[in-house]
C-alpha positions in Angstrom: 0.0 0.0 0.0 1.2 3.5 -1.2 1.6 6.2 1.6 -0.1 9.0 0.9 2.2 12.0 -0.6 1.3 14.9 2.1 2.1 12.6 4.8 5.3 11.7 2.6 6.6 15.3 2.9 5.1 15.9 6.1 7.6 13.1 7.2 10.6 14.4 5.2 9.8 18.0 6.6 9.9 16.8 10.4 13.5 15.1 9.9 15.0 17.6 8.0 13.8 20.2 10.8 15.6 17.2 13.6 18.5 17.0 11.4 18.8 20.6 11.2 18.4 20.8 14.9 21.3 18.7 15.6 23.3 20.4 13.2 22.9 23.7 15.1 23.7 22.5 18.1 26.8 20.5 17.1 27.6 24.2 15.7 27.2 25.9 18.9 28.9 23.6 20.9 31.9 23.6 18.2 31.7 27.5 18.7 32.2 27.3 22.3 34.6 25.0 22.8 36.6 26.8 19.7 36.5 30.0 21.8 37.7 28.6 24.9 40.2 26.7 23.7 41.7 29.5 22.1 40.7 32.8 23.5 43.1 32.1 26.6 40.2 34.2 28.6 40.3 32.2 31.5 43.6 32.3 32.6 44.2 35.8 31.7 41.2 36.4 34.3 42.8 34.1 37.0 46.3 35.6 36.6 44.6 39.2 37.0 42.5 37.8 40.3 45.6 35.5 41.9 48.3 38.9 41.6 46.0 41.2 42.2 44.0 40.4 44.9 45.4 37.1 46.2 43.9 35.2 48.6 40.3 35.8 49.7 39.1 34.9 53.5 35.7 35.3 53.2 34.7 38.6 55.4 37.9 40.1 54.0 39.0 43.2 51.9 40.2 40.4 49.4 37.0 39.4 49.4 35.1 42.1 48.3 37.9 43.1 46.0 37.4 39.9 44.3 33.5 40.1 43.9 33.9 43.7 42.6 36.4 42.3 40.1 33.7 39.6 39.0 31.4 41.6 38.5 33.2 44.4 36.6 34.1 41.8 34.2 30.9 40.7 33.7 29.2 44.2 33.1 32.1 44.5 30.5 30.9 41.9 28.7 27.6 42.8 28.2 25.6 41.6 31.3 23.6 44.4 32.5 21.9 42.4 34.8 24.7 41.1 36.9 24.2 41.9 40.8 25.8 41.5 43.9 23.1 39.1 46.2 24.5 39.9 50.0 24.2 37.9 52.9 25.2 38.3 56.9 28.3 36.8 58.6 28.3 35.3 61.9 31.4 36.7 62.8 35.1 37.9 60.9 38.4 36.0 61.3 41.9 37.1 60.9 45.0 35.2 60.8 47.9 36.7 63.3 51.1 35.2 64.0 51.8 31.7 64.8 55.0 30.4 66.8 55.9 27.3 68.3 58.7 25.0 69.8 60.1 22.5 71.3 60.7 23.7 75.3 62.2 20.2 76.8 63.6 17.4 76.3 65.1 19.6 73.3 65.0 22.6 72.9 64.1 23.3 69.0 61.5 25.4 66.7 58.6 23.4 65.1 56.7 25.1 61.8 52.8 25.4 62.9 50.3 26.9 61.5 46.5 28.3 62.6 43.4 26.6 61.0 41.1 29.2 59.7 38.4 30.8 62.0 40.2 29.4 65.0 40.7 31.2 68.6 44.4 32.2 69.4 46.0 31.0 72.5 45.8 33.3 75.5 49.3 34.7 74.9 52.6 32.4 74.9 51.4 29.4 76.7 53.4 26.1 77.8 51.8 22.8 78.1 52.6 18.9 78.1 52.0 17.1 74.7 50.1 14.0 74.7 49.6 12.2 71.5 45.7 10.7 71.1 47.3 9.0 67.7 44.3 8.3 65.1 40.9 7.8 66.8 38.2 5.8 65.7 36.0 7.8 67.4 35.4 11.0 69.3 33.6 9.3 72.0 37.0 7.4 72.4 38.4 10.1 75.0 40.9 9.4 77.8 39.8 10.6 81.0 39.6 14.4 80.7 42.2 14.5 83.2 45.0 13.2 80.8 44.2 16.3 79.0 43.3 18.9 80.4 45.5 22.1 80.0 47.5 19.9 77.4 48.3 20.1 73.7 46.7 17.3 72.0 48.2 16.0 68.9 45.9 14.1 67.0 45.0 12.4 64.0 41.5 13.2 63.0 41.0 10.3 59.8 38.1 8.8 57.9 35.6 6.7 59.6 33.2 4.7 57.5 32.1 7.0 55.1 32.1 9.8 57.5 35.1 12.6 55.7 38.2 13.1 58.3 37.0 16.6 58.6 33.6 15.3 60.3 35.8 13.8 63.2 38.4 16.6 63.1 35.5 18.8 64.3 33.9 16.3 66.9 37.3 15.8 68.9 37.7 19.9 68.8 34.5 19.4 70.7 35.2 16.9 72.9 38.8 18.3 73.3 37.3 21.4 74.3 34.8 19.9 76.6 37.9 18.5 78.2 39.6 21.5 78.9 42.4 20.9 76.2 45.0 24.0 75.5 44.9 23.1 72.3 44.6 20.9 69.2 47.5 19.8 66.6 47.2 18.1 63.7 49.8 16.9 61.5 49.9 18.0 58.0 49.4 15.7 55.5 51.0 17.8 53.4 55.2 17.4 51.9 57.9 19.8 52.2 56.6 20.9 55.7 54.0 22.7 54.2 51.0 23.4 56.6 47.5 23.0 56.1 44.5 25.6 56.8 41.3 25.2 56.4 38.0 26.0 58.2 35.2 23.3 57.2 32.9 23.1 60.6 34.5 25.8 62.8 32.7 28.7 61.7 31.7 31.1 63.2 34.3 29.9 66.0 36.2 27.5 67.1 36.0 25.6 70.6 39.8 25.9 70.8 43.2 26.6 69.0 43.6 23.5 66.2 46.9 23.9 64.9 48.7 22.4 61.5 51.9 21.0 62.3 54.4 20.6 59.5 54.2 16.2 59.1 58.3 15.8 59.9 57.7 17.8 63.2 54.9 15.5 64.1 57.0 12.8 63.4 60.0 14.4 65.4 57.4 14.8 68.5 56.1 11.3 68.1 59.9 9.9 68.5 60.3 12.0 71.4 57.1 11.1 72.7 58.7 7.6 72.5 61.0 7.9 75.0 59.2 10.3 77.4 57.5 13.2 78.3 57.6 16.6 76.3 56.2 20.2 76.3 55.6 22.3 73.8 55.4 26.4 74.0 52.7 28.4 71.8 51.8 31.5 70.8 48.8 31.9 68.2 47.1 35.1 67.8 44.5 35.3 65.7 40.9 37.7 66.0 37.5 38.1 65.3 35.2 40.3 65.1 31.4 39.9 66.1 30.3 43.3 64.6 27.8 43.6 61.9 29.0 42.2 58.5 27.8 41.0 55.2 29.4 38.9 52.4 27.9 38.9 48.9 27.8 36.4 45.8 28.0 37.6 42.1 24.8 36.4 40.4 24.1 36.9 36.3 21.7 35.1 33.7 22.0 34.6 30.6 18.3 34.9 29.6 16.6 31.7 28.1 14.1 31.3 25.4 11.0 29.2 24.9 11.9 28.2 28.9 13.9 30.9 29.9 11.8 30.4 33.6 13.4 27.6 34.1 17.2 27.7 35.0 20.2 26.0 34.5 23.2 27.3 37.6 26.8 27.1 36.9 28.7 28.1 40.0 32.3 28.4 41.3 33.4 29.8 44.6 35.6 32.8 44.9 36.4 33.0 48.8 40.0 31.1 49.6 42.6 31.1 52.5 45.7 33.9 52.6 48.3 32.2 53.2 48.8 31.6 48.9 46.7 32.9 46.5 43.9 30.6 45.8 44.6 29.9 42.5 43.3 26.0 41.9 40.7 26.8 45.0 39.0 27.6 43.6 40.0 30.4 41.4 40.2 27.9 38.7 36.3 27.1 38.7 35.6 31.0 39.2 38.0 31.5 35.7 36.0 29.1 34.4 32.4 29.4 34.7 33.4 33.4 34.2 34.9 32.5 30.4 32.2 30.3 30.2 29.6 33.5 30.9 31.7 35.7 28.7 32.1 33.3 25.6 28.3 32.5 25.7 27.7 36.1 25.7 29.7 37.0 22.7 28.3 34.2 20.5 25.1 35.3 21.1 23.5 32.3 21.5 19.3 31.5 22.9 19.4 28.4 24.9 15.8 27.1 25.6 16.2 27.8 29.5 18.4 30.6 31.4 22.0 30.0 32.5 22.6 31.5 35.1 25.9 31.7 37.0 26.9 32.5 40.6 29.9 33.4 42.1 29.7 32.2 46.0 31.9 33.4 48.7 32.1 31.4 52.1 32.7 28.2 50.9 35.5 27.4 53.0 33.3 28.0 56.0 31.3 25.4 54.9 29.4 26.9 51.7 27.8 30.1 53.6 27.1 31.3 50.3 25.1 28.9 48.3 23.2 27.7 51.5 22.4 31.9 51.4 21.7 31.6 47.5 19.2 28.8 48.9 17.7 30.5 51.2 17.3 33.7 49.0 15.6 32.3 45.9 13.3 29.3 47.8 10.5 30.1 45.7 12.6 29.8 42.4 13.8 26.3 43.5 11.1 24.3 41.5 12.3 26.0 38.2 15.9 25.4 39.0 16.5 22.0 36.5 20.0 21.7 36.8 23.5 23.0 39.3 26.8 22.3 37.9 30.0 23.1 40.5 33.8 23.2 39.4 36.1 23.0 42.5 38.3 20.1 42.4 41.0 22.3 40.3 42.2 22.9 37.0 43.0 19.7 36.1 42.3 17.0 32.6 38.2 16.6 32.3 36.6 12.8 33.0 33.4 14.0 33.6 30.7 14.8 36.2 29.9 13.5 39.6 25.8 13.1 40.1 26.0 13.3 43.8 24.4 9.5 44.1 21.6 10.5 41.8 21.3 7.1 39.9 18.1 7.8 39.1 19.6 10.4 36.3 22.4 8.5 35.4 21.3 7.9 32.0 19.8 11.1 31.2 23.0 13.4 32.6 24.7 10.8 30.1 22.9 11.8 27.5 23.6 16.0 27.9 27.5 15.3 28.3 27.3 13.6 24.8 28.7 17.0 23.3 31.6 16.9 25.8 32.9 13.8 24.7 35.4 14.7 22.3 37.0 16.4 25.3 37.0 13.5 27.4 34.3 14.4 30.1 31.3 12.5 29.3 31.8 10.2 32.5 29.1 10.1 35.1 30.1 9.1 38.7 27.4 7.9 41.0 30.1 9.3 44.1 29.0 11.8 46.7 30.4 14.4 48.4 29.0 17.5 50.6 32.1 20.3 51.2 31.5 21.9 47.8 28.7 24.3 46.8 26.6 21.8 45.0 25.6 20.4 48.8 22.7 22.7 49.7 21.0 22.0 46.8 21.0 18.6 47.3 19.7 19.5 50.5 16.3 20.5 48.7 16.3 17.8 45.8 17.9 19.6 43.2 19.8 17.6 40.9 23.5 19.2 41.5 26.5 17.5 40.0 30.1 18.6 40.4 33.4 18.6 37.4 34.9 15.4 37.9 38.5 15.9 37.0 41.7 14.0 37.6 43.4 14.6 40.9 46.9 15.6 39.7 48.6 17.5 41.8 45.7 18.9 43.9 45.7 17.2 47.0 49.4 18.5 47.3 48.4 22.1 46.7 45.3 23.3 48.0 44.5 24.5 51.3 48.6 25.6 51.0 51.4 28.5 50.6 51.6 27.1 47.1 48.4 27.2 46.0 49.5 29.8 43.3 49.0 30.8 39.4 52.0 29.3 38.6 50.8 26.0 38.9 48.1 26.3 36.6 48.0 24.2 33.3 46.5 27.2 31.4 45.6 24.3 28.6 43.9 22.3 31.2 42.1 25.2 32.2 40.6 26.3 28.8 39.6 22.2 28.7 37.3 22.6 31.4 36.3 25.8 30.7 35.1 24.5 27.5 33.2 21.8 29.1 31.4 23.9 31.9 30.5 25.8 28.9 29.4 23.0 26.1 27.5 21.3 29.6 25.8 24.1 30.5 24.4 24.9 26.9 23.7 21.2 26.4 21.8 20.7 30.0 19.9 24.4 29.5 18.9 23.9 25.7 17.7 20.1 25.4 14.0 19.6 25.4 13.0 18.1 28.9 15.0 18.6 32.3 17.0 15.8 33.0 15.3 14.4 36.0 12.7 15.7 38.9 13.9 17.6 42.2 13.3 15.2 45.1 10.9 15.8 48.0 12.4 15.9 51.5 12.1 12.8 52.4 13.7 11.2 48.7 16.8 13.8 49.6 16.8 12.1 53.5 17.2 8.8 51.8 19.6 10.0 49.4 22.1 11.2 51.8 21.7 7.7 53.6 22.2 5.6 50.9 25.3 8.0 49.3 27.3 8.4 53.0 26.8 12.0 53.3 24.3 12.2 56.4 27.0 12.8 58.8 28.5 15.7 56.7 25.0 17.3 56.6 24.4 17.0 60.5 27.6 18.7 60.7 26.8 21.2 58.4 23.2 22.2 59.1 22.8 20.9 63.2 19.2 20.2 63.5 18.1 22.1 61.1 17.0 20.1 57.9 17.8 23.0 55.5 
């Protein structure tokens, strides 16, 4: 039996308009990865925001300088309706002087270092070191006795699926609790470098936690060994309690047959002083700022709006996309898709989906166009100390740039976290994929999966090992 003609040509007329489609879009995403691959805009922005302004404690002149850079850069390029989006601190912390040695058996300087928003020591004290080793648990505690008015050296490691930074801030607790001068940690870091950080002790500390470079730790183990010895500190940091408030940089780039629905490409700005910030995360800022610029500049429609955000207070346990939460609640039913790049500059695999298997195939499907630049993988893998976390707090699907690890377990959170060790080719890769993601998740046809209801997200967090984390994050609060 013949078809009939019209339905003929109606048929021919519907392919060559899905044909044509997919031609378009190949030649976008060929557009944006062209640009970014050889504009070199990302790393001329991170060299101008690593020597200019350096590092950038949230609450901090560096701060604000940074977000003022941000978003000068983005009304340059043609986004009128990028905004500062401000939010209150707690508290302010600045780093003072740290000192500390060896006062007997040996007499001998050891190179520490303060964890951020950490209390000083009253003054140059002396105590007795006693060494708690690596605990299982926090509710493992000698008698409070054996450490009170001590320095504790400690070991604060992985526990099941609980992160070491979990139990690092449950022993400052229970240290505290104790009546403990003070907690060291050993670095884990080479070339006695130290290591600062600040995940679960805003807005304050219970005590001093120190970073001790890892041969010093190992020299006050051996003379552990063989008996008793003290140590004499001095830390001197401050805060202030006054009335403050940080900010996020906040710009769309307006959709169009959906453009009420939004697809969020983020990056965190805020970083620790003692080195510039430059893989933390000034990488992911370079990035998803190229990727606004480029997208900008081709002039391109996606179905649904991009829109990309520029957190501060991550380090202090993602103050500002919890805020960004908080501030657009009502918008969070229209938000389809959050994509996060803080893990470095480093070569593309793909995405982590934050134990969202349920999307596994779809999120598979919108990295298609990011294949040719090796990051089309999709890992099940959870985490919850980046900014994707709050919003899998209220079932949105986040997912996170899963890149190889390289050097940057060695660098960040370190005096050599710096632009010079920057692959500026690596950098343009991932900028080209936040970009070519971002288009692809924004313009294809249907969102790639549901947000999840309260108690889905409770389940979720369960099943992908990330409860603890939250409780530590949020306290009782669900959200």
């Amino acid at each position: 039996m013949r078809r009939p003609r019209r339905r003929i040509f109606a048929a021919f007329v519907f392919l060559s308009a899905i044909a044509a489609a997919g031609r378009a879009q190949d030649d976008v995403t060929s557009r944006i990865a062209g640009a970014a691959l050889t504009r070199g805009g990302a790393s001329a922005f991170l060299e101008t925001l690593t020597d200019t302004v350096g590092g950038r404690v949230t609450g901090s002149p560096e701060a604000r300088a940074a977000s003022e850079l941000i978003l000068a850069a983005l009304k340059e390029a043609g986004y009128a309706n990028a905004h500062f989006e401000e939010y209150p601190l707690e508290a302010r912390w600045k780093r003072g002087p740290a000192g500390g040695r060896i006062v007997s058996p040996i007499e001998r300087p050891i190179v520490v270092g303060s964890y951020g928003w950490v209390p000083g020591t009253p003054g140059e004290i002396t105590a007795p070191l006693v060494d708690l080793g690596a605990p299982v648990s926090s509710d493992a505690m000698p008698p409070a006795e054996r450490v009170r008015g001590v320095a504790v050296l400690v070991d604060p490691q992985k526990v099941g699926s609980d992160p070491s930074f979990v139990m690092r801030s449950r022993l400052a607790k229970a240290l505290a609790s104790a009546g403990a001068a003070a907690m060291l940690i050993p670095s884990d870091k080479p070339g006695r470098m130290l290591y600062t950080s600040a995940f679960g002790f805003y807005p304050k500390a219970p005590l001093p936690v120190i970073s001790v470079a890892k041969e010093d730790a190992l020299l006050l183990r051996r003379l552990l060994a063989k008996g008793p010895v003290k140590l004499s500190l001095d830390v001197r940091n401050t805060f202030d309690t006054g009335p403050h408030t940080e900010r996020n940089v906040v710009v769309d780039l307006p959709g169009g047959a959906l453009a009420d629905e939004v697809v969020l490409l983020g990056a965190h700005f805020d970083s620790w002083d003692p080195a510039q910030g430059a893989n933390d995360d000034g990488s992911g800022v370079a990035a998803v700022l190229e990727a606004a610029r480029i997208l900008k500049s081709l002039r391109v429609t996606p179905r649904r709006t991009i829109r990309f955000a520029f957190f501060s207070g991550e380090e202090e346990a993602c103050l500002g996309s919890r805020a960004y939460v908080v501030r657009h609640e009502k918008e969070l039913d229209r938000l389809r898709t959050v994509l996060i790049m803080d893990e470095g500059a480093q070569a593309p695999i793909g995405f982590r989906i934050q134990g969202r298997a349920d999307l596994q195939a779809a999120v598979a499907q919108r990295l298609a166009p990011v294949a040719a630049l090796g990051a089309s993988s999709v890992l099940l893998e959870a985490s919850f100390d980046e900014d994707h976390a709050p919003f899998v707090v209220v079932g949105v699907p986040a997912f996170t740039l899963w890149v190889e690890p390289g050097e940057y377990d060695s660098l960040h959170h370190t005096v050599i976290d710096t632009f010079d060790k920057i692959d500026p080719r690596m950098l343009a890769v991932d900028t080209a994929v936040m970009a070519t993601a971002a288009w692809s998740f924004a313009d294809a046809p249907e969102p790639v999966g549901p947000r999840l209801s309260e108690a889905a997200v409770e389940a979720l967090m369960q099943r992908s090992g990330v409860a603890s984390t939250h409780a530590m994050v949020y306290g009782a609060s669900p959200r």
